[in-house]
Backbone bond lengths (Angstrom), bond angles and torsions (degrees), N, CA, C in turn:
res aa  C-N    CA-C-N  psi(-1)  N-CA   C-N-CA  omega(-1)  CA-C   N-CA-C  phi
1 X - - - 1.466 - - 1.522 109.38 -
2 X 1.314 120.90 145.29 1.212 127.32 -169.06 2.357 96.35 -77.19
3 X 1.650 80.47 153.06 1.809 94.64 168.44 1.230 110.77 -56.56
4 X 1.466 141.44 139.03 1.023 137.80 -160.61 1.832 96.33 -145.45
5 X 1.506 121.15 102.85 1.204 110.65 -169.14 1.514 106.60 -131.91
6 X 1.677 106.65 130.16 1.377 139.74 174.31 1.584 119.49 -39.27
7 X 1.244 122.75 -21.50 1.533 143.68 -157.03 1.587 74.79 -93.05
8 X 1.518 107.38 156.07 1.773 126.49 154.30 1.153 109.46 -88.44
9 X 1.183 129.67 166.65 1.253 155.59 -158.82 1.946 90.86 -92.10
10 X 1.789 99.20 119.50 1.786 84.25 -172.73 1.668 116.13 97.27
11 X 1.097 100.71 -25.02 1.804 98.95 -172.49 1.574 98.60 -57.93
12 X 1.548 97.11 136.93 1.311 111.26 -178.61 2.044 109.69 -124.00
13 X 1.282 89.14 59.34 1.387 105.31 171.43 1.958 120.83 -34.97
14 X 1.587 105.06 -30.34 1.227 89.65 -164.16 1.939 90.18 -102.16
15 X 1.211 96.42 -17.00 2.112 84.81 173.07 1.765 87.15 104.21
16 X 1.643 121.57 32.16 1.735 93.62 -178.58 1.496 131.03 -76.12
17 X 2.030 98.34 -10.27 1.258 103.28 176.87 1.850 125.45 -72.99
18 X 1.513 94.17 -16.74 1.560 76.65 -175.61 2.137 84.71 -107.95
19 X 1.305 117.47 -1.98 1.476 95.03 178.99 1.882 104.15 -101.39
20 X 1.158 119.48 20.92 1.456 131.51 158.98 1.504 123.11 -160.09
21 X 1.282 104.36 84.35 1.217 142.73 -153.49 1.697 103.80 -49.95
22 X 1.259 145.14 171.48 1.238 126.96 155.87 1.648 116.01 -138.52
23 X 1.357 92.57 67.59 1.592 135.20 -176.99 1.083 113.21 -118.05
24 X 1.863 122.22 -93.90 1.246 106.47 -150.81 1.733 88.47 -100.30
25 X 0.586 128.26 -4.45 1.815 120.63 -176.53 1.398 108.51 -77.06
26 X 1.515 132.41 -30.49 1.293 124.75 178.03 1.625 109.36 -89.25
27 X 1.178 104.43 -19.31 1.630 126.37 177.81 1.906 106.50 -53.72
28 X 1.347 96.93 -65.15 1.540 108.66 176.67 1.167 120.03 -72.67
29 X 1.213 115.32 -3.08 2.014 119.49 -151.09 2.006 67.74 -106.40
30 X 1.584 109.41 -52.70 1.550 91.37 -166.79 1.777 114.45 -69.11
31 X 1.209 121.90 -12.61 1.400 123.22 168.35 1.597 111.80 -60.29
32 X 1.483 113.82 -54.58 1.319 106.65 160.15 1.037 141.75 -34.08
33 X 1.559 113.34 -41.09 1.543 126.79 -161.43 1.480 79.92 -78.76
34 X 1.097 111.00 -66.36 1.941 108.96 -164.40 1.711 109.16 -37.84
35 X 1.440 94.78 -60.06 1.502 91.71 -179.12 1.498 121.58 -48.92
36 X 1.616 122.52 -35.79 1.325 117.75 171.82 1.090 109.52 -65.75
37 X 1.333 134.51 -68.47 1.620 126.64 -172.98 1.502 109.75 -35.23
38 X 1.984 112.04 -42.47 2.023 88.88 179.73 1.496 88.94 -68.99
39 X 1.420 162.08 -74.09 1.666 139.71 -146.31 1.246 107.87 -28.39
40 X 1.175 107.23 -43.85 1.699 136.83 -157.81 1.748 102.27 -51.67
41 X 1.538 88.72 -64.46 1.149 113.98 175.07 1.325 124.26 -40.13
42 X 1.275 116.34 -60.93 1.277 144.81 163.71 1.363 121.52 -32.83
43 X 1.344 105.37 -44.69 1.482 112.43 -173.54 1.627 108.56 -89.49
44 X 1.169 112.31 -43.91 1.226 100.38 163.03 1.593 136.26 -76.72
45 X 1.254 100.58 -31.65 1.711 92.40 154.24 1.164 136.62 -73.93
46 X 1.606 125.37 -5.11 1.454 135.18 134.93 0.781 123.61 -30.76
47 X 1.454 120.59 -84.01 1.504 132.29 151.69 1.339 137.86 -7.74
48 X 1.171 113.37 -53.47 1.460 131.20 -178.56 1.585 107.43 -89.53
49 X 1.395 122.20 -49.84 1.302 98.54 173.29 1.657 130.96 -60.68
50 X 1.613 107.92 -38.43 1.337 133.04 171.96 1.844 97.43 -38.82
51 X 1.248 103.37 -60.81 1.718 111.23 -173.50 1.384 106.95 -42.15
52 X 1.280 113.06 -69.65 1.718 136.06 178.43 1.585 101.96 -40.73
53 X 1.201 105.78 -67.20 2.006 103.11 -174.16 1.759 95.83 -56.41
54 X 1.117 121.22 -55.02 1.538 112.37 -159.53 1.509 101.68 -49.25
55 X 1.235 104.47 -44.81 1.631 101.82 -154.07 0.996 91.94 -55.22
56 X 1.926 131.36 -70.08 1.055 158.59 164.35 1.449 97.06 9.14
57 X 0.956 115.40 -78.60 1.613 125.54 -168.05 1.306 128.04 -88.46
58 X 2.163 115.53 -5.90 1.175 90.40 160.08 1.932 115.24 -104.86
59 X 1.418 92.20 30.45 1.429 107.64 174.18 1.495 107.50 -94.49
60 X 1.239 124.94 -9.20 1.393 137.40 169.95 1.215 126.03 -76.45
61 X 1.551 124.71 142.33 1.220 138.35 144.66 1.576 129.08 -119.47
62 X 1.235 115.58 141.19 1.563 114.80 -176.55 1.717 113.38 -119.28
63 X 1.005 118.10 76.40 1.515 123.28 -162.09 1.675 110.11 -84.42
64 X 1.620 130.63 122.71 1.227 113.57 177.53 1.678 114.99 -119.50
65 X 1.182 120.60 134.63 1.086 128.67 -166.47 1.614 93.77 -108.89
66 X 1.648 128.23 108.60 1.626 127.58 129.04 0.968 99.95 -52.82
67 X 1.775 90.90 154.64 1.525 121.92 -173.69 1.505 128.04 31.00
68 X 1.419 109.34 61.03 1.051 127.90 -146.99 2.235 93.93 -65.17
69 X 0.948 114.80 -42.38 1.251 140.62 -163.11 1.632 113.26 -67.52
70 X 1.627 102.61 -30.14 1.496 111.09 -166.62 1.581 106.87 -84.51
71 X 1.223 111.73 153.06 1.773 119.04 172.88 1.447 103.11 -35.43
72 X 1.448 106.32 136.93 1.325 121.41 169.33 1.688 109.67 -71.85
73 X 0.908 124.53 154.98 1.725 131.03 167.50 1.359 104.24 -88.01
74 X 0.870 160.63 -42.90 1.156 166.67 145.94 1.722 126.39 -64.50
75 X 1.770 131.50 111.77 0.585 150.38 -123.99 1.680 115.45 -6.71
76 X 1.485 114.22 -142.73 2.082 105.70 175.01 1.669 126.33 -86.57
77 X 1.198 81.12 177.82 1.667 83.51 -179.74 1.375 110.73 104.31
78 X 1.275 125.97 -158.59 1.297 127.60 174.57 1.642 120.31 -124.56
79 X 1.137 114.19 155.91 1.041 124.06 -151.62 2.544 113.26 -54.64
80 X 1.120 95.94 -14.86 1.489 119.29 -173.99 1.876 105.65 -99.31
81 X 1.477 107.32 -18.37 1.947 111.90 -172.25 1.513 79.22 -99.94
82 X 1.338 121.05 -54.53 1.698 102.74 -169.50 1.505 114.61 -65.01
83 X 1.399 122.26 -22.60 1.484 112.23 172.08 1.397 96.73 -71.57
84 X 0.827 142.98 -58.25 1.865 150.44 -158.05 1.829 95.51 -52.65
85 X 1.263 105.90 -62.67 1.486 112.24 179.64 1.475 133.35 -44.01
86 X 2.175 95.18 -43.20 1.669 101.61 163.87 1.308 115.41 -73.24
87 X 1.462 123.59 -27.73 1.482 126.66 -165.06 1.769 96.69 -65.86
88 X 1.605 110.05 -64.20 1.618 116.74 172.89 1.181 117.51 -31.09
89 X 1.573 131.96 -46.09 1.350 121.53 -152.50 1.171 93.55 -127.35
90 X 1.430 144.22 36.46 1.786 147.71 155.48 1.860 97.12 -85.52
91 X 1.271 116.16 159.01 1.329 124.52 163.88 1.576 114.30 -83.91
92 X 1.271 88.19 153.51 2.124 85.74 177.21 1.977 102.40 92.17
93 X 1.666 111.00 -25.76 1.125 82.11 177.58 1.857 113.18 -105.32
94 X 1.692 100.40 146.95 1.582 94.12 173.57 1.286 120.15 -86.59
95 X 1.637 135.11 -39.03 1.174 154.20 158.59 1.812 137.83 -108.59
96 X 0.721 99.96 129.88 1.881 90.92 -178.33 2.020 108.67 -127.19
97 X 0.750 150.90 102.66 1.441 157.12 -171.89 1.363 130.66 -135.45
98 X 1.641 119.23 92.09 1.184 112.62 168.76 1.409 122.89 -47.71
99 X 1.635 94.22 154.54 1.872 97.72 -178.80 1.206 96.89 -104.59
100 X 1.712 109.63 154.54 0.952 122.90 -167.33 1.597 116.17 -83.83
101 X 1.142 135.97 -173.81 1.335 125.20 -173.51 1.553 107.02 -79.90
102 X 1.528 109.87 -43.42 1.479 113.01 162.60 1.202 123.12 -28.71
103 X 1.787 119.53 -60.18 1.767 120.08 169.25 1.250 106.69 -56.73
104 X 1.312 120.45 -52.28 1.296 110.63 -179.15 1.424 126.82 -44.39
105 X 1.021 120.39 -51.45 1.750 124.51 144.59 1.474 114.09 -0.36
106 X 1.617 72.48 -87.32 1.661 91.02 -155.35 1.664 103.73 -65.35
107 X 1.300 127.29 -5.66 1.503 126.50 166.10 1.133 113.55 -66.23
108 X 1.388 119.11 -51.64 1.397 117.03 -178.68 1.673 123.27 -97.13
109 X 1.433 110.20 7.20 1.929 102.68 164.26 1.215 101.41 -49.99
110 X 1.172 115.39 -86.37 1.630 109.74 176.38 1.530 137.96 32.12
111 X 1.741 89.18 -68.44 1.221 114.63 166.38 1.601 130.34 -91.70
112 X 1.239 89.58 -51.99 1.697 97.30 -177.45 1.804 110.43 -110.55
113 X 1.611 94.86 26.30 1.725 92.02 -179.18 1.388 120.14 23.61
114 X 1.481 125.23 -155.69 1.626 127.37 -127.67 1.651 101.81 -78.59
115 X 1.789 112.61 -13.70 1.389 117.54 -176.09 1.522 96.03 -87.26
116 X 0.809 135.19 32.25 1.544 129.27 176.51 2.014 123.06 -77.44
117 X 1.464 98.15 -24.04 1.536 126.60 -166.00 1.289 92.45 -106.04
118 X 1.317 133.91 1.62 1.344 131.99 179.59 1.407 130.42 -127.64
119 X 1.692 88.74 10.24 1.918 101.67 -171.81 1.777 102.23 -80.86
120 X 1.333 114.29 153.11 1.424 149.15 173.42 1.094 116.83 -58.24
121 X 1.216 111.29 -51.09 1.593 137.61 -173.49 1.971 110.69 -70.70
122 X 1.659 102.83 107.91 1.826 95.16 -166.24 1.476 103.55 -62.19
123 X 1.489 120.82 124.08 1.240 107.29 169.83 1.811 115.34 -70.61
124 X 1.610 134.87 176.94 0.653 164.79 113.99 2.277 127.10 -7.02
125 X 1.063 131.82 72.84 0.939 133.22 -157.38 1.631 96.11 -55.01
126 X 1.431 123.04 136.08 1.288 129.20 158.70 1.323 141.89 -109.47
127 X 1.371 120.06 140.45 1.218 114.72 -157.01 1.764 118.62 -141.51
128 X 1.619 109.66 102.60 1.297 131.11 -150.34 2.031 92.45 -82.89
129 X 1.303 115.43 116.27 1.238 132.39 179.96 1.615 108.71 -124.19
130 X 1.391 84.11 137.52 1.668 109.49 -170.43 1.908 101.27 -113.76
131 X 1.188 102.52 126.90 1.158 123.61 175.23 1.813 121.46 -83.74
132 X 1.236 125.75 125.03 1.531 123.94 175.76 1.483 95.74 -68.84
133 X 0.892 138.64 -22.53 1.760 126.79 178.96 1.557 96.98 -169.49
134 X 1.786 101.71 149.62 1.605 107.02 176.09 1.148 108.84 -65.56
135 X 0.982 138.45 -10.59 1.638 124.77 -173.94 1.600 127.10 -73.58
136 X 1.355 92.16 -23.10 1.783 89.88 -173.81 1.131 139.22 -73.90
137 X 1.474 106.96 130.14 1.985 106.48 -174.21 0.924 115.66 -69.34
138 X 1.894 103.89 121.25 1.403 115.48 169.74 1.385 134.64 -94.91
139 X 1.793 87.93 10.87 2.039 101.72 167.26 1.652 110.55 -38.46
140 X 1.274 113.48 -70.64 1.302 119.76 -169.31 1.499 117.38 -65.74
141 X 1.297 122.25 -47.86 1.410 119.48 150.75 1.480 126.36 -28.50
142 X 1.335 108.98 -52.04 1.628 106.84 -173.42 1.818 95.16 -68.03
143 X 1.316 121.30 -56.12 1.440 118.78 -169.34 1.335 116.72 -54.50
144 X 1.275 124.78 -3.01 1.577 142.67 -158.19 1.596 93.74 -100.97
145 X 1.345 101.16 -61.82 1.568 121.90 -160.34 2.029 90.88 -74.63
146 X 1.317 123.27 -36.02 1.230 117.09 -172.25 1.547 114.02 -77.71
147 X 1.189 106.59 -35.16 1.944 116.16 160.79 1.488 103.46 -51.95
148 X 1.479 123.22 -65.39 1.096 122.31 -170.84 2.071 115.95 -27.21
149 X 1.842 77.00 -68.89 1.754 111.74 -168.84 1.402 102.19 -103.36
150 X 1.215 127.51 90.97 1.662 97.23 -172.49 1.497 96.52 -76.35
151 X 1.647 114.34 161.25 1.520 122.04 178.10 1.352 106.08 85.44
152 X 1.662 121.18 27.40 1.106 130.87 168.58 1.443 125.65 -92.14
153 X 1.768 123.25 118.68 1.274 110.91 -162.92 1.424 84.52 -114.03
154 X 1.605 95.04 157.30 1.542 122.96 -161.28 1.834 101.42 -141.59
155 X 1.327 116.73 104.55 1.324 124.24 -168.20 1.479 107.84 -128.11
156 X 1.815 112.10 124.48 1.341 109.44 -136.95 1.699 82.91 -122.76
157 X 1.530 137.00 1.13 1.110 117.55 -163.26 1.119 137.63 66.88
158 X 1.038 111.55 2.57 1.906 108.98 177.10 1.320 100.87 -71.56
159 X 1.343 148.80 -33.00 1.313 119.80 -165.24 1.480 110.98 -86.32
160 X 1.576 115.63 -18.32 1.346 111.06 172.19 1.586 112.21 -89.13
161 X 1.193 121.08 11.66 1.071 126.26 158.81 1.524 131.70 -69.64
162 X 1.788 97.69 -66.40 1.131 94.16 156.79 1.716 142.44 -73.11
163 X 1.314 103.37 4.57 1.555 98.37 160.30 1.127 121.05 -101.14
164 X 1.563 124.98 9.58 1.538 134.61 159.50 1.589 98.72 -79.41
165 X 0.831 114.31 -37.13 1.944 117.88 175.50 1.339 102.84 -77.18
166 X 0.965 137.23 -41.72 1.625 119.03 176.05 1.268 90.27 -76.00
167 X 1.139 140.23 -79.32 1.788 136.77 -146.36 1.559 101.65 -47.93
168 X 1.264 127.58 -35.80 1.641 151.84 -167.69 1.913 71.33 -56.43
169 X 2.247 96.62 -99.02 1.272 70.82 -164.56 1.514 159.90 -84.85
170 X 1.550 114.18 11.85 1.128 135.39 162.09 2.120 105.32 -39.40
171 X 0.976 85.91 -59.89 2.076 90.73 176.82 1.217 122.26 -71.04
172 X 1.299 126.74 -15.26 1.084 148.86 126.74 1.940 117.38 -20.55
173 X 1.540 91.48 -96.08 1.340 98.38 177.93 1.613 113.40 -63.01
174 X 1.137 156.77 -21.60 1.361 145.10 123.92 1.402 115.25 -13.41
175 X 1.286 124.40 -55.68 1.200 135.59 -157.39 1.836 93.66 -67.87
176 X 1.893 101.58 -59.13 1.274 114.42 -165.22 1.911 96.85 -54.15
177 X 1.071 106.32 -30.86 2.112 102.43 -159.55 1.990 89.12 -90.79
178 X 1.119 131.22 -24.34 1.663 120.43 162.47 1.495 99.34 -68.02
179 X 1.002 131.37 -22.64 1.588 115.15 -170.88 1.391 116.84 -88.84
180 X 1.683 102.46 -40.52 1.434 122.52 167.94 2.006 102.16 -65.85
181 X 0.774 130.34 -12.43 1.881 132.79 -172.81 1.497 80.99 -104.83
182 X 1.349 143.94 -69.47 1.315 125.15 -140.86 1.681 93.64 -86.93
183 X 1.279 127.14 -10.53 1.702 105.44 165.91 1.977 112.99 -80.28
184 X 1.167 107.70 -53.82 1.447 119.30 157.45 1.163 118.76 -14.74
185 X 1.262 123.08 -53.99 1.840 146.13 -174.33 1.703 102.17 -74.26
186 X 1.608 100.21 -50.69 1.621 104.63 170.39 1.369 122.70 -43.44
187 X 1.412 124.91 -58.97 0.852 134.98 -173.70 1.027 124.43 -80.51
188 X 1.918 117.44 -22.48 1.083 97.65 146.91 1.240 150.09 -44.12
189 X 1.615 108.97 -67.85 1.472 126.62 136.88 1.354 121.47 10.57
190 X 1.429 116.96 -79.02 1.259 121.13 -174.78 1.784 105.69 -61.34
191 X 1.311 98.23 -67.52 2.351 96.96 167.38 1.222 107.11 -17.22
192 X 1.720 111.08 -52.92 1.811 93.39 -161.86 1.715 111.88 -69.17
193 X 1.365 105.07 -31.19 1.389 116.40 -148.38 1.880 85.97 -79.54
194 X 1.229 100.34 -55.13 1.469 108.26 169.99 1.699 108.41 -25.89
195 X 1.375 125.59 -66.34 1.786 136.29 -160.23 1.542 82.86 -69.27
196 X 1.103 95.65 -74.44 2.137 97.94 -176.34 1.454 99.21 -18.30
197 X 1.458 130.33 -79.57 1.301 133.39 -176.54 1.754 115.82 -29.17
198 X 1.435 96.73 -51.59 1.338 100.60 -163.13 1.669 104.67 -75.31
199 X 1.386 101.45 -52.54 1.315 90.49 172.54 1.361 140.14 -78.30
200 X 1.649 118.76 10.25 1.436 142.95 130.20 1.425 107.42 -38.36
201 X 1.411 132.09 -72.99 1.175 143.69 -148.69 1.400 113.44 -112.60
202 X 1.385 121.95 34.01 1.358 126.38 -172.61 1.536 95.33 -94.89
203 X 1.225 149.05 -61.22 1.809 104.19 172.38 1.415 136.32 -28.33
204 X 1.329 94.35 -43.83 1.569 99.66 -175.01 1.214 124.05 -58.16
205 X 1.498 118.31 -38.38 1.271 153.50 -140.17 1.734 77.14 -100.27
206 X 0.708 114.41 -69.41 1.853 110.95 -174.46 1.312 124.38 -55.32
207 X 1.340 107.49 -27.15 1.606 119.63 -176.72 1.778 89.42 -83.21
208 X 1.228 105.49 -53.78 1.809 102.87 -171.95 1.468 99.48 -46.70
209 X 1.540 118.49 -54.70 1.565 130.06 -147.21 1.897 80.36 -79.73
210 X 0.743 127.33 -48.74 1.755 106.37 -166.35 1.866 110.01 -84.70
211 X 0.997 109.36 -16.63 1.342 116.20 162.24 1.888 116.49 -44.59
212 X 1.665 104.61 -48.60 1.265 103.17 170.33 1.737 106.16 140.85
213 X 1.649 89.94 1.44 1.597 105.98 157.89 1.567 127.47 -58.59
214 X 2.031 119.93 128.14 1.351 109.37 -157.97 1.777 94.85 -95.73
215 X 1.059 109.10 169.53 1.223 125.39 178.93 2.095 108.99 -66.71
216 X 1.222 90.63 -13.87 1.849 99.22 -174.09 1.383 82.17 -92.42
217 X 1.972 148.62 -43.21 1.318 111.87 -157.16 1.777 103.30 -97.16
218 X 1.926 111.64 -4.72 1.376 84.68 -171.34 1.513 94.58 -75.87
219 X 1.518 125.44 -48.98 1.566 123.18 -164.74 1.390 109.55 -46.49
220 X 1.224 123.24 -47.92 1.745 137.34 150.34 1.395 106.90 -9.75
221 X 1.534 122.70 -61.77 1.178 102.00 -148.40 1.802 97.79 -112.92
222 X 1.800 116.54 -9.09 0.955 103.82 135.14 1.561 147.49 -69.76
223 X 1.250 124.98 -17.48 0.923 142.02 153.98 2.006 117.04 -32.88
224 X 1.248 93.91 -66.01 1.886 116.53 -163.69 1.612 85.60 -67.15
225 X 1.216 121.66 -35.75 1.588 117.84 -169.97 1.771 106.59 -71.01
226 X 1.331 90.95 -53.13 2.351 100.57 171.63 1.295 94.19 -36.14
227 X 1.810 115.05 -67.21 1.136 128.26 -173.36 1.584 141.08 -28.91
228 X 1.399 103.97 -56.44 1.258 129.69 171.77 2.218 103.98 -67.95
229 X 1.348 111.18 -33.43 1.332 106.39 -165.48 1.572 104.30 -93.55
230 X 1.526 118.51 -22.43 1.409 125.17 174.96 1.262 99.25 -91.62
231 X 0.968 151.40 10.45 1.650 142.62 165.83 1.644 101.74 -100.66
232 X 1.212 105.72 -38.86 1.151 115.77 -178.41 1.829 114.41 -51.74
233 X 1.560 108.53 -72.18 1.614 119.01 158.49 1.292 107.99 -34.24
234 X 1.087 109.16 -65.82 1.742 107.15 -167.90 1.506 117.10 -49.48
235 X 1.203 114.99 -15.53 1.791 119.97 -168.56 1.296 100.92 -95.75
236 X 1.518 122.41 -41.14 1.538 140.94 162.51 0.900 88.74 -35.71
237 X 1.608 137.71 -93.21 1.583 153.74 -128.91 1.411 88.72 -88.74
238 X 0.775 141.42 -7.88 1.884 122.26 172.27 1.583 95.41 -97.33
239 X 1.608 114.26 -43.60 1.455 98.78 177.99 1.738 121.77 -72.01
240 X 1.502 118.44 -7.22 1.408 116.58 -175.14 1.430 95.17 -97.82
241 X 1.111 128.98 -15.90 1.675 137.56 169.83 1.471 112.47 -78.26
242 X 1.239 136.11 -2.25 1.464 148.68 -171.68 1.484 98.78 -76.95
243 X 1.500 128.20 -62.96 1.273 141.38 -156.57 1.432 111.26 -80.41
244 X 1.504 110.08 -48.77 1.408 121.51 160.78 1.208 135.76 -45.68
245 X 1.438 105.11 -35.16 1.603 119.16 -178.43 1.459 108.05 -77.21
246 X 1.839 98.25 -40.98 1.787 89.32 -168.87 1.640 104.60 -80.40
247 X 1.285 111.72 -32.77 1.741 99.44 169.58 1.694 111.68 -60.98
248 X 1.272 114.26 -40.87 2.039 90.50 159.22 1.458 114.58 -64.82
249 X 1.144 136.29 9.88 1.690 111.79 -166.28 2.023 91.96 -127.55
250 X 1.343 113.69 -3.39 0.938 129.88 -179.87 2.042 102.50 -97.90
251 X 0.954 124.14 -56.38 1.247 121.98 151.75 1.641 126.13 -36.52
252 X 1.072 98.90 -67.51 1.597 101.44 163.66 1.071 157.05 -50.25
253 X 1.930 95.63 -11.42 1.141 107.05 -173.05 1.470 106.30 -77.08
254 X 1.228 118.08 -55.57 1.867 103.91 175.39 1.385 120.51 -28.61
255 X 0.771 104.52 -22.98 1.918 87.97 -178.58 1.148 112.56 -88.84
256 X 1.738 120.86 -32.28 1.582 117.49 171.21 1.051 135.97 -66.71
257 X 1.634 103.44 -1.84 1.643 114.45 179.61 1.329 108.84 155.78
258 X 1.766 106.64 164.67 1.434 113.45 169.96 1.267 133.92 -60.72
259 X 1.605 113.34 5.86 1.182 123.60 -178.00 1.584 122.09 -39.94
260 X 1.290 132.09 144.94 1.847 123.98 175.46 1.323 98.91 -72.62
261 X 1.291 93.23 151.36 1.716 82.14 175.04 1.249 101.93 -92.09
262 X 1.612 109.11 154.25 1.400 135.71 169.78 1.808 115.30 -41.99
263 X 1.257 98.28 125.97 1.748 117.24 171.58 1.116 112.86 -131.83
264 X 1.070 149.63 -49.77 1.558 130.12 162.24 1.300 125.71 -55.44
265 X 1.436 119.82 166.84 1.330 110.84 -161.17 1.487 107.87 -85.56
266 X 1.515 113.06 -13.57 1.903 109.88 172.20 1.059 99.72 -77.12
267 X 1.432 131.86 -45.99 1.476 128.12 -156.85 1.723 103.09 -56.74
268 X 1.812 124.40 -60.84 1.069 114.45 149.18 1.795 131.43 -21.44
269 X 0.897 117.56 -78.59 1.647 112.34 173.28 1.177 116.33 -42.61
270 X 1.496 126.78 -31.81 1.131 117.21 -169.06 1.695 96.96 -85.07
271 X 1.142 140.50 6.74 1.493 142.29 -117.21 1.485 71.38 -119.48
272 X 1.930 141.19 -45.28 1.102 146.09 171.14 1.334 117.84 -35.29
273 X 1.161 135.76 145.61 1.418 132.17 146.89 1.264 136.49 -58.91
274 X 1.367 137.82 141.05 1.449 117.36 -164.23 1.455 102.92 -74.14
275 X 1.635 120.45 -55.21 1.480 92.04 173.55 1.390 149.29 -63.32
276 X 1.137 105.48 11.32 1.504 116.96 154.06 1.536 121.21 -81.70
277 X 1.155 123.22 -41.76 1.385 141.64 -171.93 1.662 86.36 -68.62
278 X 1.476 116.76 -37.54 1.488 99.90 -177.96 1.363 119.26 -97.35
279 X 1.519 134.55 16.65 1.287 160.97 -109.21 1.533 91.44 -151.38
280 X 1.240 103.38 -71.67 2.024 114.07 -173.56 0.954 98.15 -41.90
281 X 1.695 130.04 -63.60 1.429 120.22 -143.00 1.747 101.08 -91.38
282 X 1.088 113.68 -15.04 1.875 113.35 137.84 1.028 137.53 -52.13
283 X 1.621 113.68 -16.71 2.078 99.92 164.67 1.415 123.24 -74.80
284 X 1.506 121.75 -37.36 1.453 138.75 158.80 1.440 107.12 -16.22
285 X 1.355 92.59 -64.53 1.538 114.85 -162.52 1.801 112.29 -65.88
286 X 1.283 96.00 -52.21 1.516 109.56 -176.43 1.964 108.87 -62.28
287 X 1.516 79.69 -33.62 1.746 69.21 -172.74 1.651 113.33 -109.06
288 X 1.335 120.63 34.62 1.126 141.52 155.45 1.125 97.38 -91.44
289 X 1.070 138.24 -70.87 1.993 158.67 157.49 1.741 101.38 -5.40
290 X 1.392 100.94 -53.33 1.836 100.34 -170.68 1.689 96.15 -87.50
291 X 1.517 112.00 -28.83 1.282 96.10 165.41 1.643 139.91 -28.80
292 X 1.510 78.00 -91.34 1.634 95.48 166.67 1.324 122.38 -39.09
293 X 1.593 122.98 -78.72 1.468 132.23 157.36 1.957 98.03 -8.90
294 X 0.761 104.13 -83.85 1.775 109.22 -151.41 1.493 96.36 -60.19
295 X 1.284 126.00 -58.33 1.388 124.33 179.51 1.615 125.17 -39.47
296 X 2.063 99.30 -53.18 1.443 107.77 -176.08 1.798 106.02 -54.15
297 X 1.867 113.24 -45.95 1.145 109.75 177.22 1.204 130.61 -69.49
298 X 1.363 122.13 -19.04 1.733 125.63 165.36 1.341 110.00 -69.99
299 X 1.139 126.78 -44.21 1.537 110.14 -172.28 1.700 109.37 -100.34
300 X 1.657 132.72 -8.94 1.215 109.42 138.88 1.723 141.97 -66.98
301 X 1.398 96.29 -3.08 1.551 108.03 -167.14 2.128 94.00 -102.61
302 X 1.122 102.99 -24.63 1.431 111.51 167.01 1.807 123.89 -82.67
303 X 0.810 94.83 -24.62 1.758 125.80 -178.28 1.794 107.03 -77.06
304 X 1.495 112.32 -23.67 0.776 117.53 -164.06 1.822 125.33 -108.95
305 X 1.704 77.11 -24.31 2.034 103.77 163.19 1.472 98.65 -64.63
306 X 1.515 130.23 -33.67 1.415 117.30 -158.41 1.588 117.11 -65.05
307 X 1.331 115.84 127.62 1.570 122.40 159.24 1.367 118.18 -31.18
């Protein structure tokens, strides 16, 4: 014969609606969620920009030729066409192009503002080289290009490389220890609200528990209540994190590339990262997760002080 039980459908024997309110606990649980998605954020736009600059630059070369003008030592021409000529016809490279005096300019206002086009001092001819892949050794290249030109500098970016890889993951791990603080904080949160409850509802809770109630159905059914109110926030805070995220990922996009920016309304959405897009519908989840977890252990670890 089927269980046949006396209780209504809903009976809330222990009082959890007014001793876990569904006010300020989903309220804060959704501040959390927001705050994780920006870590979130963070870490993956670390990531991704870090990627973009590296490549960027170990696809680079910065080659400088003194006396750009004077006879080459090595076969004709002048000393700036024979670097141009070895750079063109080596493997590994896709582009090689002196800048013109104009860039040159405008490289150094910066420094020496509007008198910059008017200095004494012969600069150095420069020459912006594009790499078919970061990997290639430019030992032999530079010694090639320095026979050519002697007093030829050859600047390959590795050191600003690797401090795009440390800075990468330094913002990173920031990102990772706000994410690890804003679950921590959650669960705090929920503990307090959790004791509040209990110690709201501690007659009840005693009359239930000595009645012949086990310690697995009261935490149980406090538990499903955390549950229901931290899933709840968390869906808030992924949806108040929706708008925020794409106005950061819409900002950002200039730096990841020449891309147009987005005007239709997919092009925007798509403007997100996918692991973020798969990230949101993970706060729900996660903070149902710290729900339960923190609740079941506050009120068995409270359950357990009792006389």
């Amino acid at each position: 014969m089927p269980d046949l039980s006396l209780r209504p459908a809903g009976f809330d024997e222990l009082g959890l609606r007014r001793a876990l309110a569904d006010r300020a606990l989903p309220f804060l649980v959704a501040a959390m969620a927001l705050l994780a998605a920006l870590a979130l954020a963070g870490w993956d736009g670390a990531a991704a920009l870090a990627r973009h600059w590296e490549q960027g630059a170990g696809e680079a070369l910065t080659v400088q030729v003194p006396q750009p003008n004077d006879p080459a030592a090595q076969g004709t021409g002048t000393r700036l066409d024979r670097v141009l000529a070895l750079l063109r016809g080596s493997p590994g490279i896709a582009s090689a192009d002196a800048l013109t005096s104009e860039q040159l300019d405008a490289l150094l206002q910066p420094w020496l503002g509007a008198a910059a086009n008017r200095l004494a001092v012969p600069l150095p001819a420069i020459v912006a080289v594009r790499l078919t892949q970061g990997d290639v050794d430019t030992a032999p290249l530079a010694a090639r290009l320095d026979n050519a030109a002697p007093g030829t500098l050859t600047e390959n970016h590795d050191i600003w490389i690797s401090r795009l890889a440390r800075l990468s993951r330094s913002l990173q791990a920031c990102a990772g220890m706000a994410l690890l603080l804003v679950a921590a904080v959650a669960a705090a949160v929920i503990a307090v609200a959790t004791r509040a409850g209990l110690a709201a509802r501690r007659e009840a809770i005693e009359i239930v528990h000595g009645l012949g109630a086990t310690d697995s159905y009261i935490a149980a059914r406090f538990a499903g209540r955390a549950t229901m109110l931290a899933t709840t926030g968390g869906l808030v805070g992924a949806l108040l994190a929706l708008p925020v995220l794409l106005t950061l990922a819409l900002l950002a996009a200039p730096f990841a590339g020449p891309a147009p920016p987005p005007t239709t309304p997919a092009e925007v959405l798509a403007a997100l990262p996918p692991a973020l897009w798969l990230a949101l519908p993970g706060l729900p989840a996660a903070a149902a997760t710290i729900g339960f977890l923190t609740a079941q252990g506050t009120v068995r670890w409270w359950l357990r002080r009792l006389p």
